[in-house]
Residue, then its C-alpha position, 0 to 999 in steps of 0.5 A: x596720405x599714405x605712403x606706397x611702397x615698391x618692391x624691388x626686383x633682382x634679376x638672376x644675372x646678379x645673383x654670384x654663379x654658384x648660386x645659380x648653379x645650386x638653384x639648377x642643381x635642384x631643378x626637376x628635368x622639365x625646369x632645366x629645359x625650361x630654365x636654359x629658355x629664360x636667358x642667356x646667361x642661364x642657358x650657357x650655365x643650364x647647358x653644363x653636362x652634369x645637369x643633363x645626366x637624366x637625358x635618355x638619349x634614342x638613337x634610331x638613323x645615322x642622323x641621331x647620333x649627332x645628339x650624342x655630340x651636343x656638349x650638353x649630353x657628354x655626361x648622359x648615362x641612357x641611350x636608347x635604341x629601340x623604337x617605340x618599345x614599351x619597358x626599354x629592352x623588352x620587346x613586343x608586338x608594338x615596339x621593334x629596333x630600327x631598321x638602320x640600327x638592327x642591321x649596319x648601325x651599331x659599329x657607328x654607335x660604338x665608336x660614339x659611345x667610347x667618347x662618353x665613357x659615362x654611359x651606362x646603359x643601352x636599351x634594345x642593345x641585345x636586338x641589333x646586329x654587327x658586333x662581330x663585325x667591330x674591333x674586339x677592343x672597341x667591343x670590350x671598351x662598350x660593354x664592359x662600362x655598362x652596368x646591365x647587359x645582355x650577350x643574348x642571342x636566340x628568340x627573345x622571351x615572350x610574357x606569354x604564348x597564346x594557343x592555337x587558332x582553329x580558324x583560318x582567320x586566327x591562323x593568318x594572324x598567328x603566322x603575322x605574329x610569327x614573322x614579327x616574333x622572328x625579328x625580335x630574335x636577340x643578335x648580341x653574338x660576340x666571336x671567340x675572340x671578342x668574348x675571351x677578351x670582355x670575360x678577360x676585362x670583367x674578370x679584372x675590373x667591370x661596371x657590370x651590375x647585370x649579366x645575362x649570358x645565353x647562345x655565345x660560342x664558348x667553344x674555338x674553332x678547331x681543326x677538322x680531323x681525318x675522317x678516318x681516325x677512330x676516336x671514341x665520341x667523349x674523346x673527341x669531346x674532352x679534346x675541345x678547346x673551349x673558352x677558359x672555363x676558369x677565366x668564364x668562372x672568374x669573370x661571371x663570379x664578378x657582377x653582382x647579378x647573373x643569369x645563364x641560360x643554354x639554348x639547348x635544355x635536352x642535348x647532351x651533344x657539346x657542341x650544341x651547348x654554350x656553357x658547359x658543364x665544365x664552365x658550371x663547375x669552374x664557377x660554381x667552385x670559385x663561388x664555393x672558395x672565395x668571396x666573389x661580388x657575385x650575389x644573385x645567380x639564375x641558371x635556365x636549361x642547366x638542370x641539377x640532373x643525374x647526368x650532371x657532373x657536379x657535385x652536390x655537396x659543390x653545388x649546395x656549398x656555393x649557393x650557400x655564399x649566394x644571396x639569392x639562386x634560382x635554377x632548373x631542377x630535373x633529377x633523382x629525389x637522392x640528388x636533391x636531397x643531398x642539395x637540400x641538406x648541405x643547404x639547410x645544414x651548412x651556413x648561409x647567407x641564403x635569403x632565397x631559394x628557388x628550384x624550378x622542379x621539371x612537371x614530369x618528374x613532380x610526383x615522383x620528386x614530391x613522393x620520396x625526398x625527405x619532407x622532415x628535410x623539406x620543412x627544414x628548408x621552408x623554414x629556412x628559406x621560404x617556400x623554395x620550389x615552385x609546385x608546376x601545377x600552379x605555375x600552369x594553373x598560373x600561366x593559362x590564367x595569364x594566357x586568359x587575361x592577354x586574350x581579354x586584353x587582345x580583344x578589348x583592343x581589337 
């Protein structure tokens, strides 16, 4: 007769810990849930913060933040504030920041966050309202452990804006999409004080990979002048006390990527613009002088114009220590030539460029810059500007495929 044979089984409590523990280590996030399940001794070895650091934590009532005190999500590196958003920060007609959050939630949040210093990422972070309201130094502690973030405050970027309705039943649901549009209005404005002390941090020591600047105040409060003194206009301008223009260039010059953006693209008025030409000059200077970590750099509404006080021969040999510019152009064919020359004639460690060119000022721009010049760029660079007729052509094609998609689901 033969003789049968039984296979012996060994149960995982037997087996030394750090064995276990390398089986975890290598456990997708659906088996770690499903790991800590089997038994105790795997639950209390599964539980360890260091196996849930992929956690995206969403936060959205008071009651939420008792997540963030499990033992296991003291390493989590993602919190999540939006609701129902598509794509995290971005948000749309189907997404939005809770109610509790966007109005009284974000100081509670903070003081959360400072007992998890690993995390690094806050989505729908720019939508919620308060942080005036909380202490500088908490703020400064938040903020500047993350690797992306947003000091927006304005109307948040729409992918696309649909046209006008000639009905009256379009016209209902353009005023709905209105009102929808108005609470997703970026709320991160932080106060003098609270900014001079992040760019302070930043400008020292940041985690900060991601810096989008757009609406904060640079300028201080200043005391109210007799209204019957006679000061000349640009006087009175030179007089105020803005936020270090060298402490803003030293801090934004120190993360690896960054985009600034003004509000207001046409006025010349300063007290309607939050980064001034003074704080593009500083930046663009220690750029030009040292080795900075910043490499990506994006410029909206601040335009290489002939009203701009800067130098070309500035401007071209700071984006030449860049990795990759792209920024708004509206000015004369002479100053972007100069640009263009000192980009193409200078070394680089460029590897792209893209000007913006104003539509207005196209044909013009197109017809007396220097083409042999242009071809030296291309050759260089790539293409390097972006022709506004196929951007428009662009755009209504983009505008086409969201009503098609708009109607599909409706």
């Amino acid at each position: 007769m033969g003789q049968s044979h039984s296979q012996s089984q060994t149960h995982i409590s037997v087996l030394p810990n750090e064995v276990v523990v390398s089986i975890l280590q290598h456990l997708p996030p659906q088996e770690i849930k499903s790991a800590v399940l089997v038994c105790k001794s795997l639950r209390e070895m599964g539980e360890k913060p260091r196996f849930w650091t992929w956690a995206v934590v969403t936060v959205n009532t008071k009651d939420d933040l008792q997540k963030l005190k499990r033992p296991r999500l003291q390493m989590v590196q993602e919190i999540d504030v939006t609701q129902g958003s598509h794509g995290g920060t971005h948000l749309n007609r189907r997404g939005g920041v809770s109610t509790w959050m966007k109005e009284e939630g974000l100081a509670d949040l903070f003081q959360v966050i400072c007992e998890i210093p690993t995390v690094r990422r806050i989505r729908g972070l720019e939508f919620c309202k308060g942080i005036q309201g909380i202490e500088p130094d908490l703020v400064v502690s938040v903020l500047n452990s993350l690797e992306e973030l947003k000091l927006c405050y304005g109307f948040a970027e729409e992918d696309g804006e649909e046209d006008e309705e000639e009905d009256d039943e379009e016209d209902e649901e353009e005023d709905e999409e209105k009102e929808q549009e108005m609470e997703q209005e970026m709320q991160m404005k932080l106060s003098t004080e609270q900014l001079e002390l992040l760019f302070t941090a930043v400008a020292e020591k940041t985690n900060l990979k991601f810096l989008q600047v757009s609406g904060q105040d640079m300028l201080k409060d200043m005391d109210k002048t007799d209204e019957t003194d006679e000061v000349d206009e640009m006087d009175q301008m030179d007089e105020m006390d803005t936020i270090s223009p060298e402490l803003f260039a030293a801090a934004v010059s120190n993360v690896e990527e960054v985009k600034l953006e003004n509000l207001y693209e046409d006025t010349e008025d300063m007290e309607d613009r939050d980064i001034t030409d003074k704080h593009f000059e500083a930046l663009y200077s220690i750029i030009a002088a040292k080795d900075r970590p910043l490499r990506k750099f994006t410029s909206e509404r601040y335009y290489i114009n002939d009203k701009s006080a800067i130098d070309p021969d500035l401007l071209s040999r700071a984006y030449n220590r860049l990795e990759e510019v792209t920024t708004d152009v509206r000015g004369s064919a002479r100053q972007l030539t100069a640009v263009l020359r000192g980009l193409v004639e200078g070394d680089s460690r460029l590897k792209r460029l893209m000007l913006r060119i104003d539509w207005r000022q196209w044909n013009q721009l197109n017809q007396h810059i220097d083409q042999n010049l242009v071809r030296r760029a291309k050759k260089k660079f790539g293409q390097f500007y972006q022709d506004p007729c196929t951007v428009l052509e662009n755009r209504r094609y983009l505008l086409d495929c969201i009503d098609i998609i708009d109607t599909s689901e409706s």
